[in-house]
C-alpha positions in Angstrom: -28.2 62.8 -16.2 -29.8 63.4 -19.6 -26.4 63.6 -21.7 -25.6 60.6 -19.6 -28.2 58.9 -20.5 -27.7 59.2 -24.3 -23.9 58.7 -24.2 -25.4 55.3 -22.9 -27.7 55.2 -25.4 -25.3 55.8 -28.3 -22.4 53.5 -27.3 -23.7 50.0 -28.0 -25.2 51.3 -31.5 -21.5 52.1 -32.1 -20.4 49.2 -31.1 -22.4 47.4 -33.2 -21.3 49.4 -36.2 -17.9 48.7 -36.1 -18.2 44.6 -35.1 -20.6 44.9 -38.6 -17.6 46.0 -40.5 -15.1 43.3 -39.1 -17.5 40.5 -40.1 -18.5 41.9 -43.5 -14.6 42.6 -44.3 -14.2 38.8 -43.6 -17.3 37.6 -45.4 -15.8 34.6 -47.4 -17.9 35.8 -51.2 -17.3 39.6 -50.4 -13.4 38.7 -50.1 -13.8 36.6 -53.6 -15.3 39.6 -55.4 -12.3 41.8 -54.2 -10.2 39.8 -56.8 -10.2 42.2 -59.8 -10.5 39.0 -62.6 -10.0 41.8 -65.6 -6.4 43.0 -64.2 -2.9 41.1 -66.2 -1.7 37.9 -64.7 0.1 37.9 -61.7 0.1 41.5 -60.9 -2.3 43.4 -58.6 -4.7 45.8 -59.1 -4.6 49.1 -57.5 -7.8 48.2 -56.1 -6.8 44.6 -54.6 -3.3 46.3 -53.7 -5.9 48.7 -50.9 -7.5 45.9 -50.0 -4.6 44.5 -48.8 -3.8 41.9 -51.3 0.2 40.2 -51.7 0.9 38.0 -54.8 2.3 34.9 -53.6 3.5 34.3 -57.5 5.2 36.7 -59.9 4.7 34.0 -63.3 8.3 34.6 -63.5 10.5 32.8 -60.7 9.8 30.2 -57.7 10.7 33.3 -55.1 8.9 32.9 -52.2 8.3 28.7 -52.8 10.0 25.8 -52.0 10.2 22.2 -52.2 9.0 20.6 -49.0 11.6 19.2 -46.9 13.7 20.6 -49.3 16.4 23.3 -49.2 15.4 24.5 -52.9 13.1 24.2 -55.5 11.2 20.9 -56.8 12.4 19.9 -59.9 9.0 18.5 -60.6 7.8 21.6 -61.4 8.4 24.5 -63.6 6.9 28.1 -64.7 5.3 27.5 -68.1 4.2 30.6 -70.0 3.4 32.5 -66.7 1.7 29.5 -64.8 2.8 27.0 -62.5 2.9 23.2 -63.5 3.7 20.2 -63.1 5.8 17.5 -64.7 4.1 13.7 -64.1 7.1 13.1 -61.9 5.3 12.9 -58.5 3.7 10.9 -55.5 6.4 8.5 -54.3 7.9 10.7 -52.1 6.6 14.1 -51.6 7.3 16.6 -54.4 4.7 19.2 -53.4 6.1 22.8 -53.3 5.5 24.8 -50.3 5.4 28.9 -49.6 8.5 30.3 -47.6 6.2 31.7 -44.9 3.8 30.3 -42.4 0.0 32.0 -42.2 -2.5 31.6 -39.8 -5.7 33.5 -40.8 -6.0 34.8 -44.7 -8.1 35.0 -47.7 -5.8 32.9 -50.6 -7.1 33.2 -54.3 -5.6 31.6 -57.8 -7.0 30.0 -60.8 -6.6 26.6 -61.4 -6.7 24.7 -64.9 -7.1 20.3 -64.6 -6.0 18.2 -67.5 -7.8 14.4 -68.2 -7.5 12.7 -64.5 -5.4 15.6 -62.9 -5.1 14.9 -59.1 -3.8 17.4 -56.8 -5.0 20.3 -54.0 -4.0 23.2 -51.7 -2.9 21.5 -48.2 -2.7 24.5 -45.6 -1.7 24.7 -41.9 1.1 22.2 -42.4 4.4 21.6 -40.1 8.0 21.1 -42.5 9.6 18.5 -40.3 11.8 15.5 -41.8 9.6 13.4 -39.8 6.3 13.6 -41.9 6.8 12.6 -45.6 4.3 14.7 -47.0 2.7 17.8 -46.0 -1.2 16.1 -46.0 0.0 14.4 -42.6 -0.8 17.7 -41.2 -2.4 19.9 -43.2 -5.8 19.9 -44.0 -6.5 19.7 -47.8 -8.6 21.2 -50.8 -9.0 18.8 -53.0 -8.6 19.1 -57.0 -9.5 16.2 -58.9 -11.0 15.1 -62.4 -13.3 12.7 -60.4 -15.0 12.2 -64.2 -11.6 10.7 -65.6 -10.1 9.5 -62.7 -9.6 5.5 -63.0 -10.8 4.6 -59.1 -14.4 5.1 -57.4 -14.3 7.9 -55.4 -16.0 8.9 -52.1 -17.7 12.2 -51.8 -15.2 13.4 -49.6 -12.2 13.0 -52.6 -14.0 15.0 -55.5 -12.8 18.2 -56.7 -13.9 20.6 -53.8 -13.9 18.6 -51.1 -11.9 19.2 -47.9 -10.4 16.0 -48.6 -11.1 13.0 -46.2 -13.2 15.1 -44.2 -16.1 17.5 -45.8 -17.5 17.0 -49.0 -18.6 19.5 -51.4 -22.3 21.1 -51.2 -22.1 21.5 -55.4 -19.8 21.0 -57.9 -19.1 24.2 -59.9 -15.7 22.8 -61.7 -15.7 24.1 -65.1 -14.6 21.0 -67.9 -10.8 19.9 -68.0 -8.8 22.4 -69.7 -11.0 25.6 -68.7 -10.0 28.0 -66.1 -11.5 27.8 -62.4 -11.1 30.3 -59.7 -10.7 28.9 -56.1 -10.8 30.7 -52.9 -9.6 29.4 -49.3 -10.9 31.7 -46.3 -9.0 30.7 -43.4 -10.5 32.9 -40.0 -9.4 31.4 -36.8 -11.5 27.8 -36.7 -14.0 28.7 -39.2 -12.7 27.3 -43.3 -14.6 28.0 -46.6 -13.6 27.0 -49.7 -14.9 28.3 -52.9 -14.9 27.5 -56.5 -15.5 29.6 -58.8 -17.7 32.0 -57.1 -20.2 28.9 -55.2 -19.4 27.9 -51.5 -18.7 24.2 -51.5 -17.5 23.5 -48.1 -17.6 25.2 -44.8 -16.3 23.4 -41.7 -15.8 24.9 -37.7 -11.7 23.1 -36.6 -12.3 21.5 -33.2 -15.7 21.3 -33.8 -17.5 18.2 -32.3 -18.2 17.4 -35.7 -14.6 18.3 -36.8 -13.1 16.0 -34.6 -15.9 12.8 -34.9 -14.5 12.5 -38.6 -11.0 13.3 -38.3 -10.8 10.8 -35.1 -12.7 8.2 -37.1 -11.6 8.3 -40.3 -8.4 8.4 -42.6 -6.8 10.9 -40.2 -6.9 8.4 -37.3 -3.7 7.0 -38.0 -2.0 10.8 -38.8 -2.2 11.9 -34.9 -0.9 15.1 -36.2 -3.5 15.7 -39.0 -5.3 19.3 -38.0 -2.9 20.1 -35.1 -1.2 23.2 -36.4 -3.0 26.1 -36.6 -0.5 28.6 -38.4 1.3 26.8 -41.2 2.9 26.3 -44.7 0.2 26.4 -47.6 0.8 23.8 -50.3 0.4 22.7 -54.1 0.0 19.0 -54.3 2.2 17.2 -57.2 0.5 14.1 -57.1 2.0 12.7 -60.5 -0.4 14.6 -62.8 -0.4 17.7 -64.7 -2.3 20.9 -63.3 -1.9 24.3 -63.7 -1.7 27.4 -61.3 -1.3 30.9 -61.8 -2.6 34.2 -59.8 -1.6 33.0 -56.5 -3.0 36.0 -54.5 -3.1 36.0 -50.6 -4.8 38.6 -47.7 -3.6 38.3 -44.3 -5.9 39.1 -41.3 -5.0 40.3 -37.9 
């Protein structure tokens, strides 16, 4: 009975080990520091490459993206110097470019760069059909904005962090037009952050009470297909301005 007793004992403190090391592996800012910011751009580290990091972007070709609803590429937007960009063609029908493959639960990271009233965001989750126009009738989005330049007023829920329409940002850590920023989407089963530049701005549960109040209440209540899809395209938004992406790094999880 004694060495029965402290199997028993021992178990649950095992137990408890390992569920420690699932949610820390997961932990939103620890995943943001595995990005190794001194390595070249577009390549991985041998460090990110254990931590089971994929480039989504080689700065050389579109492999791996294409244009939504489209059979190729958009011709809206070109690789400049190693970056993504965008020309100002954009907005009346959709000419965001999409990833060839579908994720459900990942850690995405890339630098951004905004010129004088840039518009534009990561939409995620989405369904390709010929039936929606534009992948933000399903997605939901990270918005990137120049909310300083940009001609309209502005809600808090459409400046630069925000999960657009829905969540706005807690701070806003956007470095000025024409500097570098470093964004971070952690996407683990309903729970979302989004990160800029190593500060949390938004973190949101799907299905949530919450989730659905404002989703069912607000712009999204006339898109009854808004946040249905939980494994989806991820997006960049052309939305007739100039921005700038480059270091398109992803981390699947199981």
């Amino acid at each position: 009975m004694k060495n029965l007793t402290t199997v028993f004992l021992l178990c649950p403190m095992i137990i408890v080990l390992i569920s420690c090391t699932i949610s820390e592996s997961r932990d939103p800012l620890t995943l943001y520091g595995q990005i190794d910011r001194a390595s070249a751009p577009n390549t991985l580290s041998a460090s990110e490459k254990t931590k089971g990091w994929n480039l989504l972007f080689d700065g050389k070709t579109t492999n791996g993206w294409h244009g939504y609803n489209l059979k190729g590429f958009a011709d809206c937007w070109i690789i400049e110097d190693g970056v993504f960009t965008t020309t100002t063609k954009g907005g009346a029908e959709s000419q965001d470019i999409i990833t060839d493959k579908k994720y459900r639960n990942f850690a995405l990271s890339l630098d951004f760069k905004m010129m004088k009233g840039t518009n534009s965001g990561i939409i995620f989750q989405i369904c390709e059909d010929p039936k929606y126009k534009y992948p933000y009738e399903t997605g939901p989005e990270f918005q990137i904005i120049d909310q300083a330049n940009w001609p309209d007023p502005l809600k808090d829920w459409q400046i630069c962090g925000a999960n657009y329409a829905m969540y706005p940002p807690k701070s806003l850590p956007c470095k000025p037009v024409g500097e570098w920023n470093q964004l971070m989407l952690v996407v683990d089963g309903n729970q979302v952050t989004q990160i800029i530049n190593g500060v949390v701005v938004v973190v949101y549960e799907k299905y949530s009470e919450d989730w659905k109040k404002l989703r069912d209440s607000g712009k999204w209540s006339t898109f009854p297909d808004y946040g249905k899809f939980d494994e989806g395209y991820i997006s960049l938004q052309n939305h007739g301005t100039q921005v700038w992406y480059s270091n398109i790094k992803l981390k699947e999880f199981n």
